[in-house]
mmCIF file of the N, C-alpha and C atoms, coordinates in Angstrom:
data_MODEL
# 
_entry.id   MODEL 
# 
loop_
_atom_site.group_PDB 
_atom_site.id 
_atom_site.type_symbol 
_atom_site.label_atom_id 
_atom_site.label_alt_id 
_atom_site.label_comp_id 
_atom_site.label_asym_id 
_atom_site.label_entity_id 
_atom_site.label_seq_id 
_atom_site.pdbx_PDB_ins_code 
_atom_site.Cartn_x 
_atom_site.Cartn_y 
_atom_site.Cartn_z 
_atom_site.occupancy 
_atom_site.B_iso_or_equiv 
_atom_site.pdbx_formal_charge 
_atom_site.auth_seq_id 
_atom_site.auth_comp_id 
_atom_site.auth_asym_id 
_atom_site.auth_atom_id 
_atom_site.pdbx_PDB_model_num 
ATOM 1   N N  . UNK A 1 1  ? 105.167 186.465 167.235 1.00 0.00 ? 1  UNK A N  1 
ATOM 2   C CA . UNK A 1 1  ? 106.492 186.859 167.646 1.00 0.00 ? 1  UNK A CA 1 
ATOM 3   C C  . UNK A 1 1  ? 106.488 188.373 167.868 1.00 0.00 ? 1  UNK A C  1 
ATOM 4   N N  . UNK A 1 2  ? 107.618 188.519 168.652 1.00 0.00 ? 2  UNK A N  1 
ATOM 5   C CA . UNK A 1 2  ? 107.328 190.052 169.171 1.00 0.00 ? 2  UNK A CA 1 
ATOM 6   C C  . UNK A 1 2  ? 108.317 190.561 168.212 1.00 0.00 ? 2  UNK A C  1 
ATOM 7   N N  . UNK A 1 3  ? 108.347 192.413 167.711 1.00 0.00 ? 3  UNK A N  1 
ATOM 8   C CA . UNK A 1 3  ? 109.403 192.599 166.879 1.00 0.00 ? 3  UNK A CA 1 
ATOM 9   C C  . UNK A 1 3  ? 110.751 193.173 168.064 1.00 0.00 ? 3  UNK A C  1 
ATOM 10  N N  . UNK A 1 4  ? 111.262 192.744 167.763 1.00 0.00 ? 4  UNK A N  1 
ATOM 11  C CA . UNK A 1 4  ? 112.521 193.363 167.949 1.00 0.00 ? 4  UNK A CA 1 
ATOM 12  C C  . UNK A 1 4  ? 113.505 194.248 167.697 1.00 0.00 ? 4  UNK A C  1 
ATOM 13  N N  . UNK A 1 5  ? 113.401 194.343 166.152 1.00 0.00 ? 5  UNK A N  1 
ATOM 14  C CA . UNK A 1 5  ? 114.769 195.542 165.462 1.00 0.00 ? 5  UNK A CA 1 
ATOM 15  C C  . UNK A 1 5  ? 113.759 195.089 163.984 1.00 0.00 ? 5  UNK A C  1 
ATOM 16  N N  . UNK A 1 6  ? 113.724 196.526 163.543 1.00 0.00 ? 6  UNK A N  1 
ATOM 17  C CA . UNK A 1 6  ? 113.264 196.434 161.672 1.00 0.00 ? 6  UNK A CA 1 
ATOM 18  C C  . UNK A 1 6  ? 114.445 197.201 161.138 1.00 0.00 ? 6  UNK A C  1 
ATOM 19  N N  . UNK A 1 7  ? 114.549 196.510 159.760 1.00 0.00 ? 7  UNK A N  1 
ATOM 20  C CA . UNK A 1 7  ? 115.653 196.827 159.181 1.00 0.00 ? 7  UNK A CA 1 
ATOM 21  C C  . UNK A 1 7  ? 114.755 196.962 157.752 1.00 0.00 ? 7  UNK A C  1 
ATOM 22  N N  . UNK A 1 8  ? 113.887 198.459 156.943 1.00 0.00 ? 8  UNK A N  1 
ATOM 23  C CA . UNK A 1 8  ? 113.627 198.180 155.859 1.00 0.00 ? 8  UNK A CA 1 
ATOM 24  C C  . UNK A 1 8  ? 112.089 197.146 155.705 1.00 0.00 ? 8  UNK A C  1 
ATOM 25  N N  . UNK A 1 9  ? 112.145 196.072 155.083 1.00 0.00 ? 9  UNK A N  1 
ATOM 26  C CA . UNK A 1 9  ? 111.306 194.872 155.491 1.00 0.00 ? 9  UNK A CA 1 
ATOM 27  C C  . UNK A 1 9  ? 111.169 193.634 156.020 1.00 0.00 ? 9  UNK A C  1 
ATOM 28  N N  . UNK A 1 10 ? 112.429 193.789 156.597 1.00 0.00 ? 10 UNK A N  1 
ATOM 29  C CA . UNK A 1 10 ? 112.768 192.528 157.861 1.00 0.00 ? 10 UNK A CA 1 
ATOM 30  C C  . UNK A 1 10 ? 112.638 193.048 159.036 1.00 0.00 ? 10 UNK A C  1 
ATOM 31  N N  . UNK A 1 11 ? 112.325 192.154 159.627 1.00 0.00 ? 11 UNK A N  1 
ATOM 32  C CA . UNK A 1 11 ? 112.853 192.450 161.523 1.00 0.00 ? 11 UNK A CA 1 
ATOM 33  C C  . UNK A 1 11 ? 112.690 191.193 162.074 1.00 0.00 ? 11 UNK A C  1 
ATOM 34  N N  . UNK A 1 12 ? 113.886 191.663 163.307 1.00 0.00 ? 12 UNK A N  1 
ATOM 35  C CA . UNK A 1 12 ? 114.349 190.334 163.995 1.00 0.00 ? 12 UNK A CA 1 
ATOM 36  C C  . UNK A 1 12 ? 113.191 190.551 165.048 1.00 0.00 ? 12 UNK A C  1 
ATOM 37  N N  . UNK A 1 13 ? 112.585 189.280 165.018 1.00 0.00 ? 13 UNK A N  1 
ATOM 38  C CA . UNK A 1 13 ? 111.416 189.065 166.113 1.00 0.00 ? 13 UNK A CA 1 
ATOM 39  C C  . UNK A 1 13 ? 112.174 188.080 166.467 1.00 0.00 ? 13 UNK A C  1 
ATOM 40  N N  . UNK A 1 14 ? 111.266 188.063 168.377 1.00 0.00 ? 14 UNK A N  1 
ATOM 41  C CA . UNK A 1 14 ? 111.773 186.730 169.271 1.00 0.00 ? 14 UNK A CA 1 
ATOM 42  C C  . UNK A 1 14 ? 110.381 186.657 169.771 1.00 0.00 ? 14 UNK A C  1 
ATOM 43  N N  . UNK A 1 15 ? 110.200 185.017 169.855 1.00 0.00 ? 15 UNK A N  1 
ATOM 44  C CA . UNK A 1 15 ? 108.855 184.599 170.683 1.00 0.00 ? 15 UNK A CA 1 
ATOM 45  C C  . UNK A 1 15 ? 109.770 182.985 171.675 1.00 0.00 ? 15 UNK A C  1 
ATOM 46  N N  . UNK A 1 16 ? 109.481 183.041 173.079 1.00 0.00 ? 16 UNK A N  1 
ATOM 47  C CA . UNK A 1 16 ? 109.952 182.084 173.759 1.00 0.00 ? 16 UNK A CA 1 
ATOM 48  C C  . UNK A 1 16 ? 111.523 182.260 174.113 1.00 0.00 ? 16 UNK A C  1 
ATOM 49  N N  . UNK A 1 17 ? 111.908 183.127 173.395 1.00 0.00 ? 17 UNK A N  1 
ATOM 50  C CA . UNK A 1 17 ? 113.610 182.817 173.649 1.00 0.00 ? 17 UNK A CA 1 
ATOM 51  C C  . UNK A 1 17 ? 114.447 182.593 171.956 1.00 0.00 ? 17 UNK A C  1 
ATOM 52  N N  . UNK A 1 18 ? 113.219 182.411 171.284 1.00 0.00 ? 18 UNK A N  1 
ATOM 53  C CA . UNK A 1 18 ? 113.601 182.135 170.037 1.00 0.00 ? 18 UNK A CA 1 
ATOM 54  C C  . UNK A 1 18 ? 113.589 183.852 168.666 1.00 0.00 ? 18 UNK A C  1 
ATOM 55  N N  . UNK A 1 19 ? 114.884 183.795 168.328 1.00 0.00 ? 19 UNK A N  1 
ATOM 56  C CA . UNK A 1 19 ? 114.773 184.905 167.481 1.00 0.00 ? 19 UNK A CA 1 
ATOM 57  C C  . UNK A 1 19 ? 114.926 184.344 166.436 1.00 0.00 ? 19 UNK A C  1 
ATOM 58  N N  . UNK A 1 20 ? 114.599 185.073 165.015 1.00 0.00 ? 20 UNK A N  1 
ATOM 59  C CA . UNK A 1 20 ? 113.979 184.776 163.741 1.00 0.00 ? 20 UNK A CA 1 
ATOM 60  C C  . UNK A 1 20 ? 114.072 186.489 162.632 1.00 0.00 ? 20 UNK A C  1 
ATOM 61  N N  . UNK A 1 21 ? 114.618 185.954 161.831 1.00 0.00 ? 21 UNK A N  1 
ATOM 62  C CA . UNK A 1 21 ? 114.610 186.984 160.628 1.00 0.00 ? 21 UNK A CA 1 
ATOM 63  C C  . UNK A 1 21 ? 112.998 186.291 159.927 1.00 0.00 ? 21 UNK A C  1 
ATOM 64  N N  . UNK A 1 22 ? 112.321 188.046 160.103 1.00 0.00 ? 22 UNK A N  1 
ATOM 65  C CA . UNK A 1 22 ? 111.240 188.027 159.217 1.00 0.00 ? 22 UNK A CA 1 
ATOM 66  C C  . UNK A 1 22 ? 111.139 188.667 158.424 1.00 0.00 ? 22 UNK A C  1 
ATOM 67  N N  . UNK A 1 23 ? 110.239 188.647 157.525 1.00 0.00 ? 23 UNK A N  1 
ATOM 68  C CA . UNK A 1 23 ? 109.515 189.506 155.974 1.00 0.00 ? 23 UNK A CA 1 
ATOM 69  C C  . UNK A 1 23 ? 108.756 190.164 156.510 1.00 0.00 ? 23 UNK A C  1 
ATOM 70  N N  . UNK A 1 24 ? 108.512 191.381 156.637 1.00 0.00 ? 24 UNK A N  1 
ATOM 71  C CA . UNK A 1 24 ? 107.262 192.475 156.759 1.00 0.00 ? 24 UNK A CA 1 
ATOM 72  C C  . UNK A 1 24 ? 106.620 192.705 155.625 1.00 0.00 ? 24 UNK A C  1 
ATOM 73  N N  . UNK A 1 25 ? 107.360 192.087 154.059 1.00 0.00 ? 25 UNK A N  1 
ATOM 74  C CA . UNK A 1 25 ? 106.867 192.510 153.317 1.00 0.00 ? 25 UNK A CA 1 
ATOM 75  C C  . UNK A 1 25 ? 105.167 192.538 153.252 1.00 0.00 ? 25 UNK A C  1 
ATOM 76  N N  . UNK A 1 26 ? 104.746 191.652 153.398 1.00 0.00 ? 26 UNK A N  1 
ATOM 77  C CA . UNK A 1 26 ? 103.663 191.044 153.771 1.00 0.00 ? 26 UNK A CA 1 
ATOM 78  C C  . UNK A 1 26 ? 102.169 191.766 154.515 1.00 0.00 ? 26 UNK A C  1 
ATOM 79  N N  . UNK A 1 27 ? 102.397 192.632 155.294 1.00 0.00 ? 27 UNK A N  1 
ATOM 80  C CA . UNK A 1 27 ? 102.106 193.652 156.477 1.00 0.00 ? 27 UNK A CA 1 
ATOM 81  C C  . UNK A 1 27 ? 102.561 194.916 156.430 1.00 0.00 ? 27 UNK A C  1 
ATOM 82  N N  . UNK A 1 28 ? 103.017 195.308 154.991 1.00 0.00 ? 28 UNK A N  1 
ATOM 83  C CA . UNK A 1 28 ? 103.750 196.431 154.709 1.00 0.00 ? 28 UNK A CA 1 
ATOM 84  C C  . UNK A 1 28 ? 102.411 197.711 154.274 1.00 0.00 ? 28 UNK A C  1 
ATOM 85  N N  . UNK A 1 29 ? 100.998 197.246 154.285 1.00 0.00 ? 29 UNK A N  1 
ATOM 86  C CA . UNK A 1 29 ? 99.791  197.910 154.431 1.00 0.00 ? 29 UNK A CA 1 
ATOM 87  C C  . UNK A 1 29 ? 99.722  198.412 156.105 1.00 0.00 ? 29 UNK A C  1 
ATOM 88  N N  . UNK A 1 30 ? 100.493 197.594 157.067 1.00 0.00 ? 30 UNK A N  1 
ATOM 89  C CA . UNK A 1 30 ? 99.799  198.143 158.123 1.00 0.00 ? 30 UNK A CA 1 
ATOM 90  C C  . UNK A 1 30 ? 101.234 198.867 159.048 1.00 0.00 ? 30 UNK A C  1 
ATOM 91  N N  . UNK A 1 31 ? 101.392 199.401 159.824 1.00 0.00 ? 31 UNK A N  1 
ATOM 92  C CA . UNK A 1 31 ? 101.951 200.106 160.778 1.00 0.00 ? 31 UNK A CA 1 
ATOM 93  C C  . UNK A 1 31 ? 102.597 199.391 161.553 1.00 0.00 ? 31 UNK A C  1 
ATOM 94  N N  . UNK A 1 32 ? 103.670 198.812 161.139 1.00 0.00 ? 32 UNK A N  1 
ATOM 95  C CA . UNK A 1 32 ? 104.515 198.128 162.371 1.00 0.00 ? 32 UNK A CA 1 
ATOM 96  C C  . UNK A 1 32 ? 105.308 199.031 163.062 1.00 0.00 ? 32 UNK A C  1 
ATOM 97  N N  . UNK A 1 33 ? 105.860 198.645 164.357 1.00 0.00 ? 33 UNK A N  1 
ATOM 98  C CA . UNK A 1 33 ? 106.549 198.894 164.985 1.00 0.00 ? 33 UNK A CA 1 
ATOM 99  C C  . UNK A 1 33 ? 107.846 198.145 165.868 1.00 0.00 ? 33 UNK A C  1 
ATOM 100 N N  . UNK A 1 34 ? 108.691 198.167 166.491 1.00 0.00 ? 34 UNK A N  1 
ATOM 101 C CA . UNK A 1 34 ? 109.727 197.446 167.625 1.00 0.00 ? 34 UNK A CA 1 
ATOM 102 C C  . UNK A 1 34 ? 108.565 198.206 168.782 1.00 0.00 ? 34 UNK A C  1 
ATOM 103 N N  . UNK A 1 35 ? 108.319 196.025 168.921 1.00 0.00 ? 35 UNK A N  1 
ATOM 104 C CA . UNK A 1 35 ? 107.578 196.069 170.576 1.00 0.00 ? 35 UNK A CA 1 
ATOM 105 C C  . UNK A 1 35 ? 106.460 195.310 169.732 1.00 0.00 ? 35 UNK A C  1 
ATOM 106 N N  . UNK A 1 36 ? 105.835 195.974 168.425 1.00 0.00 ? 36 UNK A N  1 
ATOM 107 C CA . UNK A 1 36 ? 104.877 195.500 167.740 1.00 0.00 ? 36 UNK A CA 1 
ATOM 108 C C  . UNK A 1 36 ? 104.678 193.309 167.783 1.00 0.00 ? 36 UNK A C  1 
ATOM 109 N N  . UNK A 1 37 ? 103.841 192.986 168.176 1.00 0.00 ? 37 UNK A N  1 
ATOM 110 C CA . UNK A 1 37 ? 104.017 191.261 168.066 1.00 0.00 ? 37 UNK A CA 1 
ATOM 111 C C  . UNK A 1 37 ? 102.625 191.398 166.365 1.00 0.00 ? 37 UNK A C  1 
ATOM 112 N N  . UNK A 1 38 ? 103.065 190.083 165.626 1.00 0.00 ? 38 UNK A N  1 
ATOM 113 C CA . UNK A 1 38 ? 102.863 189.534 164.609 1.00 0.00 ? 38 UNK A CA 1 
ATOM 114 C C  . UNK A 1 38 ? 102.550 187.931 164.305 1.00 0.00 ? 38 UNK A C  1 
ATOM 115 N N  . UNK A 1 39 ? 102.314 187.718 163.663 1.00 0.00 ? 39 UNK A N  1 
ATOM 116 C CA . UNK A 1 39 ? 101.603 186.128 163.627 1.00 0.00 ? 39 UNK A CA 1 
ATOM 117 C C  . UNK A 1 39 ? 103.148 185.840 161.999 1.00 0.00 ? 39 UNK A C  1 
ATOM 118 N N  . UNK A 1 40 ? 103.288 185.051 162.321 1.00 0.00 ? 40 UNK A N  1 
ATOM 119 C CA . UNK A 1 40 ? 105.199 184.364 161.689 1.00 0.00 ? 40 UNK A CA 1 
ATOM 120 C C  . UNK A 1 40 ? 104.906 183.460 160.634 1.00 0.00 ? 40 UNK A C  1 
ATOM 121 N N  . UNK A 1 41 ? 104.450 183.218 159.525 1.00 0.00 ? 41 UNK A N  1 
ATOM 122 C CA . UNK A 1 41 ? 104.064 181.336 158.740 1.00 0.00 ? 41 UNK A CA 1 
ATOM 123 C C  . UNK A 1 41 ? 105.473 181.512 157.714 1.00 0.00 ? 41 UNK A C  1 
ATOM 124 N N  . UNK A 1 42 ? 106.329 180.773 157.951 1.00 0.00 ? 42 UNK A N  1 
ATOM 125 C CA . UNK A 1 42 ? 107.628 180.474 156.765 1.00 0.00 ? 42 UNK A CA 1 
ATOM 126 C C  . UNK A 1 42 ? 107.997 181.613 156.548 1.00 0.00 ? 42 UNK A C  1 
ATOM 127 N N  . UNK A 1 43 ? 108.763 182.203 158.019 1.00 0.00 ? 43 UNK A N  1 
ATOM 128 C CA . UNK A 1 43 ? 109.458 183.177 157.445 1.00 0.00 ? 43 UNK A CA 1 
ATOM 129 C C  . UNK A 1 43 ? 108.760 184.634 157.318 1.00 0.00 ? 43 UNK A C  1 
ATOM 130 N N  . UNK A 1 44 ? 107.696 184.815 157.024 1.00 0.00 ? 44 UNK A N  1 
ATOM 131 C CA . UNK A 1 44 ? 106.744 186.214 156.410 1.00 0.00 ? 44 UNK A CA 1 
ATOM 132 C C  . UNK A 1 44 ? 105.701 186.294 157.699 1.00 0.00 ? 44 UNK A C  1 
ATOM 133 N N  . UNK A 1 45 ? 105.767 187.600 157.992 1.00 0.00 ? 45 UNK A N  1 
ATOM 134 C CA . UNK A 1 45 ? 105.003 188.386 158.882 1.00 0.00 ? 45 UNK A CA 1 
ATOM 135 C C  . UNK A 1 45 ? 103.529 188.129 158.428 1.00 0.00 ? 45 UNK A C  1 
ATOM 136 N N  . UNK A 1 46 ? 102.346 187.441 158.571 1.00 0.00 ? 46 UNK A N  1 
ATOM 137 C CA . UNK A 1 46 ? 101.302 187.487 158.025 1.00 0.00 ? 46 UNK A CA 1 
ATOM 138 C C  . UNK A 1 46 ? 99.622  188.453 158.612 1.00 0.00 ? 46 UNK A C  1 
ATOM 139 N N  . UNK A 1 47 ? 100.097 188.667 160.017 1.00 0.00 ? 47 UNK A N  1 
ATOM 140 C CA . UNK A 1 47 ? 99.147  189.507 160.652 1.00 0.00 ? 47 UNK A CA 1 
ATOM 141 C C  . UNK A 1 47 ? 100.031 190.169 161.451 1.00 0.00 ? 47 UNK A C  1 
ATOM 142 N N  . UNK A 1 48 ? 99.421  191.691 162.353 1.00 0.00 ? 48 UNK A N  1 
ATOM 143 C CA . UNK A 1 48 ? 99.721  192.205 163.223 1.00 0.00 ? 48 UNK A CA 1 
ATOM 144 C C  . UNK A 1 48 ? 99.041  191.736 164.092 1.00 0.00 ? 48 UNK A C  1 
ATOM 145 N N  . UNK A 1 49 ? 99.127  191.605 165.603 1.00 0.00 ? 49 UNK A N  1 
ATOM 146 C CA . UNK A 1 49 ? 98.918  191.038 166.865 1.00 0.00 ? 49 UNK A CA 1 
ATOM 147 C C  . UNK A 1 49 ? 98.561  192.165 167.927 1.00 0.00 ? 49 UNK A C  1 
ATOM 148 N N  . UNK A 1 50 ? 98.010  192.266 168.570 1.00 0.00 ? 50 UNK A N  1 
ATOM 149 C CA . UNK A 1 50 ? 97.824  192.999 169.790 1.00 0.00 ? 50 UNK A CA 1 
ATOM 150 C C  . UNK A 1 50 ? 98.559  191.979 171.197 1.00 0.00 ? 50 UNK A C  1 
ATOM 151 N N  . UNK A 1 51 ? 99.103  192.345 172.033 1.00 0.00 ? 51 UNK A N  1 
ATOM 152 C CA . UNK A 1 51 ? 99.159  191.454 173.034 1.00 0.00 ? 51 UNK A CA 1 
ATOM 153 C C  . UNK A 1 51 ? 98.914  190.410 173.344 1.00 0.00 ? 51 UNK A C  1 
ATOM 154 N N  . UNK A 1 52 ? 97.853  190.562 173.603 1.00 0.00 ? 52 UNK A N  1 
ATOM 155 C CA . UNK A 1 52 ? 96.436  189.596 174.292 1.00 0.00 ? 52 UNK A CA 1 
ATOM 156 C C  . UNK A 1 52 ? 96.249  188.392 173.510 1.00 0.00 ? 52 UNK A C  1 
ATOM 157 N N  . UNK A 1 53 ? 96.132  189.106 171.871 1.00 0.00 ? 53 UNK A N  1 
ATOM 158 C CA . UNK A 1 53 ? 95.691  187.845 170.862 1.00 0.00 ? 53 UNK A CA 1 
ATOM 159 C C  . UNK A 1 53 ? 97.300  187.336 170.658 1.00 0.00 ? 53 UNK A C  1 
ATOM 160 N N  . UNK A 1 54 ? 98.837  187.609 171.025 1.00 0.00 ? 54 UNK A N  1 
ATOM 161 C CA . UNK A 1 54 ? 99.835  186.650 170.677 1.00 0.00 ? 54 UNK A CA 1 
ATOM 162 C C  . UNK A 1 54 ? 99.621  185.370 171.977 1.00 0.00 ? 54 UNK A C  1 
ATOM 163 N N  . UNK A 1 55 ? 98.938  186.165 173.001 1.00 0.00 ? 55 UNK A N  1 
ATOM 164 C CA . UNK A 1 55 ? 99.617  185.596 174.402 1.00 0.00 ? 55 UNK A CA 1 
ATOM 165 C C  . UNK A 1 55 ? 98.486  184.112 174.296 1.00 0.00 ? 55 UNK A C  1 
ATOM 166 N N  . UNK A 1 56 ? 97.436  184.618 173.941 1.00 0.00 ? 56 UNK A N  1 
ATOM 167 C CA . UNK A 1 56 ? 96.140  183.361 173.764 1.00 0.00 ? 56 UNK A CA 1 
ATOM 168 C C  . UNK A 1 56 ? 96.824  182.250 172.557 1.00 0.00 ? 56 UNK A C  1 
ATOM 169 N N  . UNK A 1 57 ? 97.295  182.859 171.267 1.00 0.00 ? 57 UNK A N  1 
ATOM 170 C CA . UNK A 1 57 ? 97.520  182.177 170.292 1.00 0.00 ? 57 UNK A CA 1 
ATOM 171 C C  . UNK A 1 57 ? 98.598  181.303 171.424 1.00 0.00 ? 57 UNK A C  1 
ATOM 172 N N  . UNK A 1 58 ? 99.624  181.603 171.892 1.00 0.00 ? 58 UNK A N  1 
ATOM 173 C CA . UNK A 1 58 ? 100.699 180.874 172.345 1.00 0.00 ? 58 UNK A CA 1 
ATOM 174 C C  . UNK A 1 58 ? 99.998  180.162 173.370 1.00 0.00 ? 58 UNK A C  1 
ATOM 175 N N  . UNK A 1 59 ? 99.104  180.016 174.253 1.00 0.00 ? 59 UNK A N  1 
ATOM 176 C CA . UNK A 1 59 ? 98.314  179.503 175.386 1.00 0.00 ? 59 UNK A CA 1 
ATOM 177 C C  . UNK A 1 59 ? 97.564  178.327 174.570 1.00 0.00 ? 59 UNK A C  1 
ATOM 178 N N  . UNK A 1 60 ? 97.035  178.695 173.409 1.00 0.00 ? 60 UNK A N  1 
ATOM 179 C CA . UNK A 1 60 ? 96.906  177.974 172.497 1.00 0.00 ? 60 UNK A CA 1 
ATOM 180 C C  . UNK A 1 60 ? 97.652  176.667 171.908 1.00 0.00 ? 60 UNK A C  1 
ATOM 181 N N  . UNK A 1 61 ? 98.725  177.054 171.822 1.00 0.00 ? 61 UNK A N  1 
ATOM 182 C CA . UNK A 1 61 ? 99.822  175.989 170.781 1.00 0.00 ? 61 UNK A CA 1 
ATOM 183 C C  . UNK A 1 61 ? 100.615 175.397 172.034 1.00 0.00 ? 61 UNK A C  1 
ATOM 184 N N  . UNK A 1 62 ? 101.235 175.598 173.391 1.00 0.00 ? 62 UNK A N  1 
ATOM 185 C CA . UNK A 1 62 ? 101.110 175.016 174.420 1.00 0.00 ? 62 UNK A CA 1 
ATOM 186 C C  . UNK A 1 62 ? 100.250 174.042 174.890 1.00 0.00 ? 62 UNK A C  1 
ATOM 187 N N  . UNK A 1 63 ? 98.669  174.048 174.597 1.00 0.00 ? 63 UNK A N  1 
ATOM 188 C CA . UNK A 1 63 ? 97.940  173.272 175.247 1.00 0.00 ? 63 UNK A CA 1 
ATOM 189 C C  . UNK A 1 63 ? 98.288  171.880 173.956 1.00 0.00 ? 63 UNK A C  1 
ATOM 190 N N  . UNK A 1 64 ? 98.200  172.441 173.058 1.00 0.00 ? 64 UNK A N  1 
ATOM 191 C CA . UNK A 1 64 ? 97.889  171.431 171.567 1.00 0.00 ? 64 UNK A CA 1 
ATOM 192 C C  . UNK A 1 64 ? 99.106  170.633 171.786 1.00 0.00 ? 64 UNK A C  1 
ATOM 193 N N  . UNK A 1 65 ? 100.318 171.180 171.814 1.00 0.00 ? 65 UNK A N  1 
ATOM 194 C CA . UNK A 1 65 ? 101.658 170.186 172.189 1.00 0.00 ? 65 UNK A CA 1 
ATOM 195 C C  . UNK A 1 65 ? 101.045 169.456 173.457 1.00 0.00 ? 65 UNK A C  1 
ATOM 196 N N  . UNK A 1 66 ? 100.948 169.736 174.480 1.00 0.00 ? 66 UNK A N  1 
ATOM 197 C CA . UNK A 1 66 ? 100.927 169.203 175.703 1.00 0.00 ? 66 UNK A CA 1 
ATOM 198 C C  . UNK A 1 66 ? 99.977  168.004 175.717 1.00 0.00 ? 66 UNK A C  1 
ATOM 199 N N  . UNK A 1 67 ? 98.883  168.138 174.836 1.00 0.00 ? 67 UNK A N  1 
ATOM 200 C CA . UNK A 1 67 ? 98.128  167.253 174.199 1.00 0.00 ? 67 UNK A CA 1 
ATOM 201 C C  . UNK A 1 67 ? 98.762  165.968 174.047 1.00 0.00 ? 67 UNK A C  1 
ATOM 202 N N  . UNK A 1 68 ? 99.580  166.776 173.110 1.00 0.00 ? 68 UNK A N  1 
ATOM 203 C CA . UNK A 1 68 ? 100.907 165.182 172.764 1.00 0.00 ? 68 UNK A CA 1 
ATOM 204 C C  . UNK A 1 68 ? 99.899  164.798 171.337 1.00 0.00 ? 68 UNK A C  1 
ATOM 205 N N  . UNK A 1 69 ? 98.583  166.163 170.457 1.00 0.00 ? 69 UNK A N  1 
ATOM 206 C CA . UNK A 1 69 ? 98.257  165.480 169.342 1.00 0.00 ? 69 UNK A CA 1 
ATOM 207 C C  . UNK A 1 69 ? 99.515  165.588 168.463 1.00 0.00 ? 69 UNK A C  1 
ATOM 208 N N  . UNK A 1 70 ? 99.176  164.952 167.321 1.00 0.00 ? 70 UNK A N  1 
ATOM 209 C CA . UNK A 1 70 ? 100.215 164.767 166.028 1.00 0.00 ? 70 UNK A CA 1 
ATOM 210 C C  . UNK A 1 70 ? 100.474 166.118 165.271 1.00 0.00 ? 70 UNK A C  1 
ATOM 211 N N  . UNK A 1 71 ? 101.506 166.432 164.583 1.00 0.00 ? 71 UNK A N  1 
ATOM 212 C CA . UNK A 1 71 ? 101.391 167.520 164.145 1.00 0.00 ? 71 UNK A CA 1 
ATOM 213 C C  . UNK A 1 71 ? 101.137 167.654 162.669 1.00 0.00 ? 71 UNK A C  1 
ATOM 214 N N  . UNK A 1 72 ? 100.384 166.367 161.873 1.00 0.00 ? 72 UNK A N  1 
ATOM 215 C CA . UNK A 1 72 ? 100.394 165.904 160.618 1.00 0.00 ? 72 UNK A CA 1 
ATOM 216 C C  . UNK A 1 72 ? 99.127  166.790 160.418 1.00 0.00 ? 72 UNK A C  1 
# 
């Protein structure tokens, strides 16, 4: 998800159209920024992202849905 607005150790990220209150706590070792994209699991910021590696991860999880595998 891309960040959007930090507030402290939240920020509102949007990925797809979809916005989301996150935890930075998490990533609070590394240098975030608004514009900064991040990897999202329940809520908590768990990696920082470069571009390239959100745009593949999402090229990624597109193909796997489209698949139509299970998500068990």
């Amino acid at each position: 998800m891309q960040i959007i607005q930090i507030n402290g150790f939240n920020a509102l990220c949007e990925a797809k159209g979809v916005r989301r209150e996150v935890s930075l706590y998490l990533v609070q070792g590394e240098q975030v920024a608004i514009g900064d994209f991040v990897m999202v699991h329940v809520g908590y910021a768990i990696q920082k992202m470069n571009e390239s590696e959100a745009r593949s991860v999402w090229e990624l999880h597109d193909e796997w849905l489209a698949s139509g595998a299970d998500s068990a």
